[in-house]
N, C-alpha and C positions, 0 to 999 in steps of 0.2 A: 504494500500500500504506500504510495506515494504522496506527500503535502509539500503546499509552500509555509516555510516559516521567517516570522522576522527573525534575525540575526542578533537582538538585542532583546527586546521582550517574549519572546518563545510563544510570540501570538500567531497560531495557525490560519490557515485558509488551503480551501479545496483546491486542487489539481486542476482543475478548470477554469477556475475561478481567476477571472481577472481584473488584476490588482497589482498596483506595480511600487509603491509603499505601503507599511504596516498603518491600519487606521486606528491605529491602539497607541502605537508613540511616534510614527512616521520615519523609520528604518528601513531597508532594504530588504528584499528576503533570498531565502535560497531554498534549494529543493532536498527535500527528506524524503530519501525512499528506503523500503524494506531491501535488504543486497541477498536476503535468502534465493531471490528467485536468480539474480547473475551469479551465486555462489555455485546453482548447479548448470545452469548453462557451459560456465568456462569452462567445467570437466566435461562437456561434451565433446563428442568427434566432429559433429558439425561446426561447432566454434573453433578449433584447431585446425580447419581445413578452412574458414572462410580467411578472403585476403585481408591485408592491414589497411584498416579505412577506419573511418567515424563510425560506421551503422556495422562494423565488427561487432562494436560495444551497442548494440542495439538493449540489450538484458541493463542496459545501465541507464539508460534514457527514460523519462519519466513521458513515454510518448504511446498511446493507445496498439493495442495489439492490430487493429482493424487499421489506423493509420496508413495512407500514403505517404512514403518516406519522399518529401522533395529534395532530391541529392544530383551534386554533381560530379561524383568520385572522389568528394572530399577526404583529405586523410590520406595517409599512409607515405608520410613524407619522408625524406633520405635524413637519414641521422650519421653523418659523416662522421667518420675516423678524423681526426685533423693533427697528424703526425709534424709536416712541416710548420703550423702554425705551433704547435706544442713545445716546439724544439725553439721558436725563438723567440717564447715567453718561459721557458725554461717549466714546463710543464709534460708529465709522463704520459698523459691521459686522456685526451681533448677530446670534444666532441660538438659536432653544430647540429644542431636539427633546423634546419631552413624547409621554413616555414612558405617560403617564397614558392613553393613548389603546388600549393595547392589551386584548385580551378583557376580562382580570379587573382592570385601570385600573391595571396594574404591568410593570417591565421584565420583569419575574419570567419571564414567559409567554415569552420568546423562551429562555430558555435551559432552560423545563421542558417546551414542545413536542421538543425535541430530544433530554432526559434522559427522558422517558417514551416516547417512540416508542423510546428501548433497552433502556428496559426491559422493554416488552412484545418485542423482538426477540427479548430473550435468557431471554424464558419468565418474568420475576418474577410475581406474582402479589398483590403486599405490597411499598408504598410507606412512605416516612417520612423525615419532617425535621425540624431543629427549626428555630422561625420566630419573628420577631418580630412576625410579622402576615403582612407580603405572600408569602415565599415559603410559607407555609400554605394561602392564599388560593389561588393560583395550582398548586401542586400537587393539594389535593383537587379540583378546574376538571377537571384533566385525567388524573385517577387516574380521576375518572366519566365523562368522554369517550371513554375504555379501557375501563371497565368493571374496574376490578382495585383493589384496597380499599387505603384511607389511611390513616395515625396521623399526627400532628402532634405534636410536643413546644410549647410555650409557657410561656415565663417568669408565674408568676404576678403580676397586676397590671399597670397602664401598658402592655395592647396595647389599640390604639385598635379600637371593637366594630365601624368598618365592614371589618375586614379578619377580623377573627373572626366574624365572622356570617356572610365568605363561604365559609370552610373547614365551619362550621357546618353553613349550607344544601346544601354539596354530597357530606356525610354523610363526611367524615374523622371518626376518632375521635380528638378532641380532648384532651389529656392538659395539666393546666398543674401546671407543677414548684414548688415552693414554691425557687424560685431564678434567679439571672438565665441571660438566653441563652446565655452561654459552660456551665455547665454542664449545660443542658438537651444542647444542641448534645452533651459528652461521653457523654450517655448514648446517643442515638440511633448515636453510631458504636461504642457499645459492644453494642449490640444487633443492628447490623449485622453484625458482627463474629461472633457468638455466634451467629446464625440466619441462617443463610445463606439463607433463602427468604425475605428482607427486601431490597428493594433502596432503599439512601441515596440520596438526591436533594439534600442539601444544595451549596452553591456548592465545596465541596472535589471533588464530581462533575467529570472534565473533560468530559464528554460534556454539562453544562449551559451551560460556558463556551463551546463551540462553536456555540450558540444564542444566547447572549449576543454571539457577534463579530459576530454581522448586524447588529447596531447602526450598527457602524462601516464597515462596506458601503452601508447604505444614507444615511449621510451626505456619503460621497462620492460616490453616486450622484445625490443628489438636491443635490447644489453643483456640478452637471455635470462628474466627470467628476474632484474637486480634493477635497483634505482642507485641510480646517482650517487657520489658522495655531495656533490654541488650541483643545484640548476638556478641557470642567470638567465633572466629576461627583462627585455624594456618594459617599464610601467607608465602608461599613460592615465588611462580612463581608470587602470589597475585591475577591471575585470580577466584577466588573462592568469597573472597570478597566483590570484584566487583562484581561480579554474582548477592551473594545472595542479595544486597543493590540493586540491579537495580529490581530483584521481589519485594522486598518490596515496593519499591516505585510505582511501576506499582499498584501493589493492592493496595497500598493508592490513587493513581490515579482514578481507578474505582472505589473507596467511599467504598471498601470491607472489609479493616481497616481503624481504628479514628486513628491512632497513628505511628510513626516511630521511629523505637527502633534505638539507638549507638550503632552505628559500631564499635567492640574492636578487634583487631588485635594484635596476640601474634607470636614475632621472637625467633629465640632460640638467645642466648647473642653472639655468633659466625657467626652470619651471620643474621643482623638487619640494612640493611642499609634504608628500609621505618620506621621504630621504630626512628630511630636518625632522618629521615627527621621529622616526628610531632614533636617530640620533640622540636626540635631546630627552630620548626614551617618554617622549608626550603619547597620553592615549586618544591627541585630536589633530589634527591638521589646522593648517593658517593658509588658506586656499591663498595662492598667488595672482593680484589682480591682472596682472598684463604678461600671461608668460609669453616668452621667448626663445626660441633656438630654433636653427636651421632642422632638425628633425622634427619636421610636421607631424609627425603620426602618433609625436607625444608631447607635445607644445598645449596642452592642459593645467590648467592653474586649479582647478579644485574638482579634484575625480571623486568620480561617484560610488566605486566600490572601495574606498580608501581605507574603511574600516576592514575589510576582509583584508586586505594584502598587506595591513598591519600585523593583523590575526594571523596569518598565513607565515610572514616572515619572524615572528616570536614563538610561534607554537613548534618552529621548525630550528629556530636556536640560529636563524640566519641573518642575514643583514643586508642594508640597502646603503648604495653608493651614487655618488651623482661625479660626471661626465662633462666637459667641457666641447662646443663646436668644436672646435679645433683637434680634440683627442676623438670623437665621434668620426669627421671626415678623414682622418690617419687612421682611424682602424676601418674602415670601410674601403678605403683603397689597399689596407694591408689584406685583408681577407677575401679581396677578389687575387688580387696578385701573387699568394702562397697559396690559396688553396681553390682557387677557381670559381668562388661563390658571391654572386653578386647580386647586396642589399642594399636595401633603403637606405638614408640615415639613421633613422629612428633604431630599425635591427642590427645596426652597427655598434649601436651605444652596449648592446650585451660585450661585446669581444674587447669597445673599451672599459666597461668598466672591469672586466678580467684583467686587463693589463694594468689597472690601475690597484687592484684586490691584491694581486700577486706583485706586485712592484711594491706597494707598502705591506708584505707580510701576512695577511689577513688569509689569503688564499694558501695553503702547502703545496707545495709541489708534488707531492704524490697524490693527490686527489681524484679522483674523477671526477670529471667535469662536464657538464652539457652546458651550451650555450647556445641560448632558441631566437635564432634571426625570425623575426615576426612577419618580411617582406621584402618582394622580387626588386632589385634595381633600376629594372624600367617603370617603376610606379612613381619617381621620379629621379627622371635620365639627366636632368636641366645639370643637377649640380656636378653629376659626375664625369659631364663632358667639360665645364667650366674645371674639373680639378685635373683633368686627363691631359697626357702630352698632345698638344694639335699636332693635326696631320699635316707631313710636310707636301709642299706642293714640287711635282719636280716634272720634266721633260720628260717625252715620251721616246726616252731612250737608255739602251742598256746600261751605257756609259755614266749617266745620271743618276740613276737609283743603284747601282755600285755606289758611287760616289757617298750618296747620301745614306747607304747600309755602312759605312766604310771598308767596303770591300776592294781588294788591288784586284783590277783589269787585267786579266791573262792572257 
């Protein structure tokens, strides 16, 4: 049996029931399911033989038996060895799970296959969120994969065009507010709120976050079996976090993993207001009025699941670190350049704040480690062409491009 509960006053509401704060203290909630019935699933044969995706973990999903699952092969993303990158942060153990790899080139998709198949469960008709690019992207994807019509809120300016153009192309009606995310965000749950033939999709959804813990399923599945001694990811909105910390602990729940890896959570320096609450070991945040940094995809001044990814990173004995532009756009060209993989900004902030973990101590170097790039590099190309060597221009002849290879003429 499955419920939503708030996160603070343990005030329930029904599985269907839509409601997207607690009306009892005005908290966020999350989903409470019985795990008897995925405890016997996983020991089946059919579970062991289906592929690695989101709807693997279907027995985990708090989504109707009779349900049409709206999927686009979300899931089952490469979880890279990263031996060169390892070797020149002085690490034995490395790992990326790039996240860039799914449908619409964002984690986004594991947690809106899951939030839109209930929303068509539960009859909506009328989607909407507000986005700084990817969760746009990735909902208008799968609002046309249902068939059932989108709006998107966007902060005007500073979203990068390959994530608007995919909201764009998949015919969301695009709305940009002359203000930043946080109060776009305000208005989309106020319209929620108001029209109830609206259904919110934002990361405050916990039927999103339950598409987001497969994340952390399938990194213990694909470590045979083990979790992490560390996993770093970017924290914007912070629903992701929380996500992946809530599968892990469900599979340590069901005895599937001995072990529960630290939660590390990386802000860019511009917009870190859950980084200064660990820090300062506060149980609230001081929402940042005007954040800033060139990583759009967490350039968030006051995230909404802030209280889980506090919970998430203390219950886990882990810690959060904040990231400078300038170490964010140097690990982003380091991690395409040693190991092939090319992210956002935003996904890049996980690999700096490793280097900044492990440069001040914090991190051991015999550790294992995952580090979860959130997003594909052409979701925005703009900055990584402006950091890249330009292309030299040369004659159309052999003699020239020797030259310009520095190769001698033979």
């Amino acid at each position: 049996m499955s419920f939503q509960e708030c996160i603070s006053c343990h005030e329930k509401y029904g599985i269907d029931e839509i409601v997207y704060f607690c009306r009892k203290c005005g908290d966020i909630l999350e989903i409470k399911s019985d795990l008897g019935k995925a405890a016997v699933t996983v020991k089946s044969v059919g579970y062991r033989e289906s592929a690695l995706s989101v709807w693997r973990y279907r027995c985990f999903m708090p989504i109707g038996d009779a349900s049409d699952v709206v999927s686009l092969s979300e899931g089952g993303t490469g979880l890279h060895r990263s031996e060169r990158l390892g070797e020149a942060l002085g690490l034995s153990d490395l790992w990326v799970k790039n996240e860039g790899e799914n449908p619409t080139g964002s984690f986004k998709d594991r947690g809106m296959t899951v939030g839109v198949t209930k929303a068509v469960e539960l009859g909506a008709r009328h989607v909407i969120c507000a986005s700084t690019g990817n969760t746009s992207a990735s909902l208008a994807a799968y609002a046309a994969r249902a068939g059932i019509r989108c709006t998107v809120l966007i902060p005007s300016g500073k979203i990068a065009y390959g994530k608007l153009s995919q909201a764009m192309i998949h015919g969301a009606k695009v709305l940009q507010v002359r203000g930043n995310f946080d109060e776009a965000l305000g208005f989309v749950l106020k319209l929620a709120e108001k029209h109830r033939s609206i259904y919110l999709l934002n990361s405050i959804n916990p039927f999103r976050i339950e598409g987001q813990k497969s994340l952390g399923f399938e990194i213990c599945e694909q470590l045979g079996g083990n979790a992490p001694d560390r996993l770093i990811v970017p924290v914007g909105n912070a629903g992701n976090i929380s996500a992946i910390w809530k599968g892990f602990s469900e599979f340590y729940q069901l005895g599937l993993i001995s072990k529960l890896p630290k939660m590390t959570g990386i802000q860019a320096a511009g917009s870190a207001p859950i980084v200064k609450a660990v820090k300062s070991h506060s149980c609230k945040i001081v929402p940042v009025a005007e954040p800033e940094t060139v990583a759009t995809a967490i350039r968030i001044g006051a995230p909404v699941s802030w209280k889980k990814a506090i919970n998430a990173i203390n219950e886990s004995h882990g810690t959060a670190e904040t990231v400078t532009d300038e170490e964010i756009l140097d690990a982003q060209k380091l991690l395409a350049q040693i190991e092939g993989i090319f992210v956002e900004p935003a996904s890049a902030s996980s690999i700096a704040g490793l280097k900044k973990l492990v440069r001040n101590g914090i991190i051991n170097k015999n550790e294992r480690v995952v580090c979860v790039t959130t997003g594909h590099g052409l979701k925005d190309p703009d900055i990584a062409v402006k950091m890249g060597e330009k292309p030299v221009e040369v004659d159309a002849e052999m003699s020239a491009i020797e030259n310009a290879l520095g190769i001698k003429s033979k």
